[in-house]
N, C-alpha and C positions, 0 to 999 in steps of 0.2 A: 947789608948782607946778613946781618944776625937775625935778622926781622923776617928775611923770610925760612932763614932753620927754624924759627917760632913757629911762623904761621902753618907751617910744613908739618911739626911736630902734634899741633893742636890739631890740624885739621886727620892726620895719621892716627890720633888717639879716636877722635869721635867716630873716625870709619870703623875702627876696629869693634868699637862698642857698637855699631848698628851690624856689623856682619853676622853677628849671633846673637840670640834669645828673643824674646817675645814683646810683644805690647800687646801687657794685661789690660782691659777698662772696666773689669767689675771680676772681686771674688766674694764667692759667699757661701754658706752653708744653712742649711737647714736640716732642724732636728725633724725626727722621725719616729716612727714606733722599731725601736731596737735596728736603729740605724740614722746614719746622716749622711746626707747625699752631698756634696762639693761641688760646686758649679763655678767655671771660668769664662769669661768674654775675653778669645785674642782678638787683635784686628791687622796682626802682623807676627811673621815669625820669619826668621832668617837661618839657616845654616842651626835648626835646634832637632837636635834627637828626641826630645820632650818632656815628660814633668816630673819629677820625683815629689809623691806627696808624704808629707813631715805630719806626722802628730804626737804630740806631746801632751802628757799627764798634769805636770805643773807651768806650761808656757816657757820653761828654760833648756828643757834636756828634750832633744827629738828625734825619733827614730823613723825609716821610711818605711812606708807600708805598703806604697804602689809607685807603680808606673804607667806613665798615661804616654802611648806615641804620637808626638806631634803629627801633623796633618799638613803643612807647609800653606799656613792661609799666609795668602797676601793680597790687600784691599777690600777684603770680607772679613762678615764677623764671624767668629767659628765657636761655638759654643761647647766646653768641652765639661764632661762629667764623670764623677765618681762617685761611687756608694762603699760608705766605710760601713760592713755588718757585724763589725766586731766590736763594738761598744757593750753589746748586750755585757759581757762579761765582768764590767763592773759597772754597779748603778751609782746614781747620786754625783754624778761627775759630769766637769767641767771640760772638755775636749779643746787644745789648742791647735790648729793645722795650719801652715802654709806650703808654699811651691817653693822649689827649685829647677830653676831653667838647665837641662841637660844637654851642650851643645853637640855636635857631631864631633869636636875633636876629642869628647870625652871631657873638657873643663865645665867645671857648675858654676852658672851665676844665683845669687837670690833674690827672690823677690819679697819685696819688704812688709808688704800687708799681710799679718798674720790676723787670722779669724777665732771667732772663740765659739761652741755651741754647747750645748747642754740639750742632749738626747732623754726622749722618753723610754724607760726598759719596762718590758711586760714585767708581772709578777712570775710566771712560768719561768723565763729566762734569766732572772734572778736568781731563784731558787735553782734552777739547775745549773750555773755559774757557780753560788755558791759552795754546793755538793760536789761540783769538781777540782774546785780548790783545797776542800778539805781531803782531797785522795793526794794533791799531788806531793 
């Protein structure tokens, strides 16, 4: 009798973890000229509201900068995208980004592959970066 409260409990866990979030199979980024664009491969999403995207300065402290609304793919690939244009603002940096799975009931899961890119800034955008730093 214990054995099947087990199997009941295991298999109640696993359901719960497929009724919500995503199956990522490719994230990536690429730099740009004063920008980096983020590209995702779903090929499943269940009960997910969509993506909170995270970037961080030094890969430990991260803040959101977008939201991307899921699309409910299931058994297609669904290729999803972002352009971060706010890099310009400081140059010589190393940009860290990942997802966060925002489900319908309002709980976040995360997803664990965090990307690293390093963006090309004009020299215009520099300098005018700079100059506005120095007002604030």
């Amino acid at each position: 009798m214990k054995k099947s409260y087990i199997i009941f409990a295991v298999i109640l866990f696993y359901s719960s973890i497929m009724l919500a979030g995503a199956v990522i199979s490719e994230f990536r980024g690429e730099a740009g000229m004063n920008q980096v664009e983020l590209k995702w491969v779903v090929t499943a999403e269940q009960n997910l509201k969509g993506y909170d995207i995270l970037r961080s300065m030094d890969g430990s402290t991260y803040h959101k900068i977008a939201f991307v609304a899921a699309e409910g793919v299931s058994g297609n690939e669904k290729t999803y995208k972002y352009v971060d244009k706010s890099v310009f603002k400081l140059s010589d940096r190393t940009y860290y980004y990942k997802i966060q799975f925002v489900n319908r009931d309002g709980s976040i899961n995360n997803y664990d592959k965090i990307i690293t890119v390093s963006p090309q800034i004009s020299s215009a955008r520099q300098t005018w970066g700079s100059l506005k730093a120095m007002f604030r």
